[in-house]
C-alpha positions in Angstrom: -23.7 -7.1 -9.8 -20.4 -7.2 -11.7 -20.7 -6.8 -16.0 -17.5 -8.1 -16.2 -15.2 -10.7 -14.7 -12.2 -8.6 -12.1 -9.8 -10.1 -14.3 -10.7 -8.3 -17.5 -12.3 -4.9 -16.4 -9.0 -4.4 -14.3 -6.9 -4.9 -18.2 -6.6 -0.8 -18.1 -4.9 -0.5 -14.7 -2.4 -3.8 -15.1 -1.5 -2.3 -18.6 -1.3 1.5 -16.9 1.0 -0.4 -14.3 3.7 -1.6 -17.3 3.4 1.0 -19.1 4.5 3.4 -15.9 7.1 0.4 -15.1 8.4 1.1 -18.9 8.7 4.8 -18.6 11.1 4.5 -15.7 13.4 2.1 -16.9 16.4 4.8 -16.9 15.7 5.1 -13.4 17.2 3.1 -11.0 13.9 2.4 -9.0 11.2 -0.1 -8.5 7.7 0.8 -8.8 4.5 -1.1 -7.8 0.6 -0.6 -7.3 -0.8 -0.1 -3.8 -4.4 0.3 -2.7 -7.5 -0.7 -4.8 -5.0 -2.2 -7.5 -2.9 -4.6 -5.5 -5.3 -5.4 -3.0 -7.6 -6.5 -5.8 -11.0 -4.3 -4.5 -10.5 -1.3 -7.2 -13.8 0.0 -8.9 -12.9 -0.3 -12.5 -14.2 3.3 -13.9 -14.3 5.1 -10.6 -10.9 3.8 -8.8 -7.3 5.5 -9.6 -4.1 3.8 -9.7 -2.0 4.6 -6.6 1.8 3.9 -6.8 4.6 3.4 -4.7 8.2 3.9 -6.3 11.5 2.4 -4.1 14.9 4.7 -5.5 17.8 2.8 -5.0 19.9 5.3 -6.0 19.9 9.6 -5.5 18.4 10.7 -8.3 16.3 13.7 -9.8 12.9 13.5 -8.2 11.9 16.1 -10.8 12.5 14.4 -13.4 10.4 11.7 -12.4 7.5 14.0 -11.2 8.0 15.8 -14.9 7.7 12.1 -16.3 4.7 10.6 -14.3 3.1 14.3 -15.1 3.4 13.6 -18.6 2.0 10.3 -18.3 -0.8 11.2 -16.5 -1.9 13.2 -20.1 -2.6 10.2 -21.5 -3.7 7.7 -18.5 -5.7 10.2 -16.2 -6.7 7.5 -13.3 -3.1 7.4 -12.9 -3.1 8.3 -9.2 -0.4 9.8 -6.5 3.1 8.3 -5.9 4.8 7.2 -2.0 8.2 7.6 -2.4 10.7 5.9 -0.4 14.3 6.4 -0.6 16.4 4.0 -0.2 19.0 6.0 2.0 16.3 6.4 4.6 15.6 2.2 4.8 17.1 0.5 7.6 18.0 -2.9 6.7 
């Protein structure tokens, strides 16, 4: 039996989710949820929040690792990153 509504016990992860999407705005990347998060069946307490980041551009992986290390301080059910590299995409 759910306490509380998906919507609103899922508040820390969607705010987690800007507040990585913020972080990175010098990068030239994209970055999304994945798992539990986007396909909407995370356990709100127990459940970490996997990313994925798309680089567009060569840049200093880490740096970002450094970054999302940081991060992870403050918003510990951050979880672990797939990387894809643009240069490795065919279109």
């Amino acid at each position: 039996m759910d306490i509380l509504p998906y919507r609103i016990s899922s508040l820390p992860y969607d705010y987690a989710l800007q507040i990585v999407r913020s972080s990175f705005k010098d990068f030239d990347v994209q970055i999304w949820s994945r798992n539990g998060h986007a396909l909407k069946t995370l356990t709100p307490g127990a459940s970490d929040l996997d990313i994925t980041v798309y680089s567009y551009s060569d840049l200093d992986i880490n740096k970002f690792i450094d970054r999302y290390g940081n991060l992870k301080l403050y918003l510990p059910f951050l979880g672990e990153i797939n990387w894809i590299d643009s240069r490795y995409v065919n279109n």
